[in-house]
N, C-alpha and C positions, 0 to 999 in steps of 0.2 A: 785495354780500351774496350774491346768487345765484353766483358763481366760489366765492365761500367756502364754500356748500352742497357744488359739484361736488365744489370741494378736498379736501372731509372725506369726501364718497363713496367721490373715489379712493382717500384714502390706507385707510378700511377696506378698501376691497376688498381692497388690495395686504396689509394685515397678514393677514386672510383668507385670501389667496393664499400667503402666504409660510410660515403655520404648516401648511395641509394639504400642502405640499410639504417642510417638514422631517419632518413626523410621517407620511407618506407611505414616505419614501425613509428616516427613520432608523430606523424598527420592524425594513421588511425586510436593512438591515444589521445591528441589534441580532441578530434572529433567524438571520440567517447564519452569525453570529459563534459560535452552538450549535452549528453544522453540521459532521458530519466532514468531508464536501465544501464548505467555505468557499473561496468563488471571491468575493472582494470586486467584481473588474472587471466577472464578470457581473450578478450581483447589482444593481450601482451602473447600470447600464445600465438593468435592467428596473425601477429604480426611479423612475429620472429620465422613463423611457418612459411609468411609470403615471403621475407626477404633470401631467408634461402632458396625458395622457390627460384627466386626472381632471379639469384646467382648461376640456380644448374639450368634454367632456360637460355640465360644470357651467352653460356656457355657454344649454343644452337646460333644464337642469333649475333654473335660475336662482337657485341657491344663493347666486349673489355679487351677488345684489340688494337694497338695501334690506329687514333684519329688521320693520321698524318697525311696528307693527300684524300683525305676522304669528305665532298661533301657532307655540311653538317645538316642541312634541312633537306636535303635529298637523299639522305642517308643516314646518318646515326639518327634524326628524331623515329623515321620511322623504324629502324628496330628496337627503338627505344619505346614505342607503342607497339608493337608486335610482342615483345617480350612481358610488357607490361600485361596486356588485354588475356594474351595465355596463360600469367600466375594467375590474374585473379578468378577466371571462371575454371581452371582447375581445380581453385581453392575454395569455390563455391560450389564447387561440385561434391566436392571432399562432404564439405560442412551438412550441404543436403545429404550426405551418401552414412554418415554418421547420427544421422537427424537430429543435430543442433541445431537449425538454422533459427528456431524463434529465440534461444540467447543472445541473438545481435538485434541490433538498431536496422532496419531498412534504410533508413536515416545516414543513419552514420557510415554503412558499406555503399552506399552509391556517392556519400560525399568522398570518401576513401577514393571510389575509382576515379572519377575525376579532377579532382586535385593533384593528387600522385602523380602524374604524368606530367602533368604541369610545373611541378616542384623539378622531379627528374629532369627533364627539358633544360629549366632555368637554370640548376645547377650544372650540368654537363656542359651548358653555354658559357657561365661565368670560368667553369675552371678548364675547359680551352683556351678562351679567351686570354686569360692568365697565363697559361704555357703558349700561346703566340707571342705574346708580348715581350716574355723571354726569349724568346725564339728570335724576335727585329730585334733586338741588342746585343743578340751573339750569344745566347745563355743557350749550353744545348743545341746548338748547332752542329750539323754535320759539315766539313768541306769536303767537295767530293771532285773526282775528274774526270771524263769521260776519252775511254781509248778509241779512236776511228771517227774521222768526220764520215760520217754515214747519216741516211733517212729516216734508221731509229734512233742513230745516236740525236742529232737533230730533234727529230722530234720529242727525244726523251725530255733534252733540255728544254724547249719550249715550254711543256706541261709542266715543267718544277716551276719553272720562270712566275705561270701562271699562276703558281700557288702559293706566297712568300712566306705562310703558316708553317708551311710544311717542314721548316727544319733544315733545308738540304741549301751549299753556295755553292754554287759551279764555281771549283777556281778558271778550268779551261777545257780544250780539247789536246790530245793528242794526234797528231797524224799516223798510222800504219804503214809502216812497209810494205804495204802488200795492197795495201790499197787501187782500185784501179778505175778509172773514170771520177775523179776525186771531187768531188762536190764542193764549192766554194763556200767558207765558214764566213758565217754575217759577225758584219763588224762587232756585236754587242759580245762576241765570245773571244776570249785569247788563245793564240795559239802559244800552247806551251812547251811545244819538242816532239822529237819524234819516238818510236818505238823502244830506242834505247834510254831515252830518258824518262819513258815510264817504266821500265823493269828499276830504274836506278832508285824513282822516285818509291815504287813500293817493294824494296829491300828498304830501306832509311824509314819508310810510313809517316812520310811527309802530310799526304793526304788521308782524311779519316775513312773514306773507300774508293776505289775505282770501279768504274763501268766502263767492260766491253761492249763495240757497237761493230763486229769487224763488216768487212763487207759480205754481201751472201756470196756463195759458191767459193769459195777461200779456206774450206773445210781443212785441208791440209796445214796451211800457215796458220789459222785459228788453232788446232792442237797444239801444233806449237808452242804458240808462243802460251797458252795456258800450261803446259806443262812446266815450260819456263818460268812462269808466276808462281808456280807451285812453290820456290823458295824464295819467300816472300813474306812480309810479317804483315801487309793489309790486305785488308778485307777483299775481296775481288766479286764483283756482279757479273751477271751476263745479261746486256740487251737483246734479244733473239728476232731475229727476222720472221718472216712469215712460214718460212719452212721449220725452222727450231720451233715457234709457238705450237705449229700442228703436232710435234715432236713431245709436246710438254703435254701437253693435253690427252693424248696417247695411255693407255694403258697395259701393262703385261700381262701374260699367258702363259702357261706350260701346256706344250700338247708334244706325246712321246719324249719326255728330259728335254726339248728343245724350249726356250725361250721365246715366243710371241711377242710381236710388238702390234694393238691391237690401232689401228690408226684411226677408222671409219670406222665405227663400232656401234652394236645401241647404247646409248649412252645410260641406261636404267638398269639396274639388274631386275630379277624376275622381283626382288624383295622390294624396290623401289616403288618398282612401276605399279605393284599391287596396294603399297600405301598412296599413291600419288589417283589410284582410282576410288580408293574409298575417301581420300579427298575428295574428289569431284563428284560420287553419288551423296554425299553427306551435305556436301553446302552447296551441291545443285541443288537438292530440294527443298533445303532450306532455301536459299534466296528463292525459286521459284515460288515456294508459298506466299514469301513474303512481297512477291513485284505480279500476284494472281491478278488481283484490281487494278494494279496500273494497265497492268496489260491488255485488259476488257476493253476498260478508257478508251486506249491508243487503239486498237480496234475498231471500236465505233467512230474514232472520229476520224479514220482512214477511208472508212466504208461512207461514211456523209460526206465527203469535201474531194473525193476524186475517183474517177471510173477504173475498176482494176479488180483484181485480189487482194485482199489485207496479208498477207503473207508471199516473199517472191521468196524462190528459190533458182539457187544457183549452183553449178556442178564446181564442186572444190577438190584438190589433192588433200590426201589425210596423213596418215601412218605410214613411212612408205610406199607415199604417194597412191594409195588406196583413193577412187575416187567416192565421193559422194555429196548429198542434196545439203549445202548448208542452209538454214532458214534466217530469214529477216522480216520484218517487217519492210511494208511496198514501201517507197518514200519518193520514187521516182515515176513519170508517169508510162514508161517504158519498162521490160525485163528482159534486156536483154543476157542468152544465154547462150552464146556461140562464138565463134574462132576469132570475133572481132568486136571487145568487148570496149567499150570506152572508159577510164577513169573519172570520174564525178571530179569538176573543178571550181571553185571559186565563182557563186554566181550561176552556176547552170544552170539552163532554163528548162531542164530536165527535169529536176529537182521541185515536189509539191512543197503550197504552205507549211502544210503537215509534215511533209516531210524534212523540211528544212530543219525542223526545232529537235526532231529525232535522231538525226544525222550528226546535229551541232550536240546535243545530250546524249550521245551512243545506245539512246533507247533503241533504237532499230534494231540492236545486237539481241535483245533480251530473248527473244526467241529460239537463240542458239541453243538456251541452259538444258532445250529437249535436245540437241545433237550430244551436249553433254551426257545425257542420263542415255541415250541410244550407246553412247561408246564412239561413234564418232570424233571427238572433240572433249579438251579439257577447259576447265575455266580460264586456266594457264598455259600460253604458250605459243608457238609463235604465228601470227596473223593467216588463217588460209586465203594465198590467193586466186584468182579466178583462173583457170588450165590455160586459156591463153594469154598469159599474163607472164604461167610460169615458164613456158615454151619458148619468151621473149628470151627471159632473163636469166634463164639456166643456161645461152650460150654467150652472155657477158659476163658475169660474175662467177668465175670459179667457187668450187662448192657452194652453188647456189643452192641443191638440192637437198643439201644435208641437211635441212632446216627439218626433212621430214625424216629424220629419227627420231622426232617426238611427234607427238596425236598436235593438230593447232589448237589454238584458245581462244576464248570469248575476246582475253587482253593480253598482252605479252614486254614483257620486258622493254622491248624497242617501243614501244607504246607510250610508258611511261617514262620513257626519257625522252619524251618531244619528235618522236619519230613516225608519228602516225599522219594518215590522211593521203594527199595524191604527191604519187612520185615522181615529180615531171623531170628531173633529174637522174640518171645513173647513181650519181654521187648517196641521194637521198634513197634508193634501194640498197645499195653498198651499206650504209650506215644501220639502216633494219637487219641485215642480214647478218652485219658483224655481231651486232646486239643479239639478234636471235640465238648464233650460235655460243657466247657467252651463257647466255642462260640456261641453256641444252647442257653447258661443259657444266656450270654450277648448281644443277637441279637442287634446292632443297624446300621441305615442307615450309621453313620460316619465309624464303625466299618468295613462294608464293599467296602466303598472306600478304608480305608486304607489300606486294604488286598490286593484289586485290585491294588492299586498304589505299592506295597512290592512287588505283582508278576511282574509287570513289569519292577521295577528293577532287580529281581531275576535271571529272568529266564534264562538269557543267560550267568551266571556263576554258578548257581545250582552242585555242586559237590555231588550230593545225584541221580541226573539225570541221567540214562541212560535205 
């Protein structure tokens, strides 16, 4: 059963792989084919060049992974232009770096970059689409069961529920023995037996996998009964509570032949964190050049239209909670900068003309990209908030604080999954924070392009903005 999973893995990948390298290499032949300088030989070169490109980058930005649960337009497009935008100015780089670049068409490489993404796109959509399709018919289906009515088993199922692409049928739940304060199972789920007739059910492999969901603090009956699984012929998951996730995410150490379990740790090494800063002097100054005149603009029309500073600053936690001055643009006709700060709401009348349109377009933020190039602040990463702010909610939210194992950013992960703006809720700082520290566990270089390329589609229809 499991070779048969792999099987059907690989052969998606390979169909995956096989149509971004026709539609890769046959656009920019099509497109050469307009060219008065049509050079088939070169052309077929730099295209065969990009598509393997385009495989060892995709490798970083894990596009030939498993769709299954994975938004498609919050997700796969954009490392699908991530992966995309990095072959080709690598390979413009190349071309410049060998000084061919007058053998091609200007023409023809800029119809190349933009269409190619576009093709990409459309066909990833058509041939998901197609594998969901099989997927409501029962083609390729998983049936799965889940052991312990529990709050992640619950919620596990919820989330599958929500996704009906994804491949996976809940036949039911199992109850646990050991279970205690039992959470009552909603009528849409069966209960299908208890502890012994899941061990029964995977010796036989009735079901194509089970998931544990035991309850927490049960550590003892949890070994258990997994060792008991152990002779078993299905598949077995583990749904992890909040203590196991911290667990998971954890890394080891040797210090003196002993074993470390590193729990709260920085999460960069020194080799990371030094590529992730020459990220941020490299396209700080690049954007900074490029947002010079806007910036002037926003300036002068701060200094005409209301009485203040053109720039407030405000004391923020950094690095380990290192403090320091983050910059903004004014927007409000106040600065305030003390123990009792108010959150900007919906309508303030705090809030200038000018400043409204900045707040609503996250222009206000641009002046950060100097905390950036100072070292205070990455383009990437998670929002700093004002010291009393953090002082609130660092005694609500366990590991509120861990947020600062990494430098904050101009944007950050919780940002662009719709989590930004005023937190008049608990619920909606909970949600920033989890995201935060998601992004902290998952640092990588693709990851923060694609943030960056989210924010800048975002920002100028952000309805969470003002």
């Amino acid at each position: 059963m499991e070779n048969l999973k792999v099987d059907n893995k690989i052969s998606a990948e390979l169909i995956y792989r096989s149509a971004d390298t026709l539609i890769i290499l046959g656009i920019l032949i099509l497109a050469s084919m307009h060219s008065s300088d049509y050079n088939i030989q070169g052309y077929l070169i730099v295209g065969l060049g990009a598509s393997l490109l385009f495989g060892l980058v995709g490798r970083f930005t894990d596009i030939y992974t498993s769709w299954s649960g994975r938004p498609f337009f919050r997700d796969e497009v954009i490392r699908i232009l991530v992966t995309w935008l990095v072959t080709f100015l690598f390979l413009i780089f190349i071309i410049f770096a060998v000084k061919t670049s007058e053998e091609y068409s200007r023409f023809v490489l800029i119809s190349w970059l933009f269409s190619t993404p576009l093709l990409l796109i459309s066909s990833r959509y058509a041939l998901r689409s197609l594998q969901a399709s099989l997927k409501r018919i029962g083609i390729n289906n998983h049936n799965i069961a889940i052991a312990g009515i529990t709050e992640q088993g619950l919620r596990f199922a919820e989330m599958i529920n929500s996704q009906p692409d994804s491949g996976f049928q809940i036949a039911g739940f199992y109850s646990l023995d050991e279970e205690i304060n039992t959470i009552e199972l909603p009528r849409q789920y069966a209960h299908i037996g208890n502890a012994q007739a899941m061990m029964e059910a995977a010796r036989s492999g009735e079901w194509d996998q089970i998931y544990l969901a035991p309850t927490s603090g049960q550590s003892e009956a949890s070994m258990r009964l997994i060792n008991e699984l152990a002779d078993t012929i299905t598949p077995i998951r583990l749904i992890p509570d909040n203590f196991t996730n911290s667990l998971l995410h954890s890394r080891y150490m040797e210090i003196a032949e002993t074993p470390i379990l590193r729990i709260y740790d920085a999460p960069l090494s020194t080799q990371r964190a030094v590529i992730k800063r020459i990220e941020d002097i490299f396209l700080g100054i690049l954007l900074l050049l490029l947002v010079a005149p806007l910036m002037l603009g926003i300036a002068i029309a701060i200094k005409l239209t209301s009485r203040g500073p053109i720039l407030f600053k405000q004391t923020r936690h950094g690095l380990r909670g290192e403090k320091f001055q983050v910059l903004k643009f004014r927007t409000m006709t106040v600065c305030e900068n003390d123990g009792n700060i108010k959150q900007a709401t919906r309508n303030d009348c705090r809030i200038t003309p000018v400043g409204a349109f900045l707040r609503k377009s996250s222009l206000d933020e641009l002046p950060q990209f100097f905390n950036v190039l100072q070292g205070h602040m990455s383009i990437v990463g998670p929002r700093p908030h004002a010291v009393s702010h953090n002082e609130e909610y660092r005694q609500l939210i366990p590991g509120y604080m861990r947020r600062h194992l990494m430098k904050p950013g101009i944007t950050g992960w919780a940002q662009v999954n719709g989590w930004r703006g005023e937190t008049d809720t608990l619920f909606k700082m909970e949600k920033r924070v989890e995201l935060d520290m998601e992004y902290i566990r998952s640092w990588s270089l693709a990851l923060d392009l694609r943030i960056i390329l989210v924010t800048a589609f975002k920002t100028l229809h952000d309805k969470n903005a003002y």
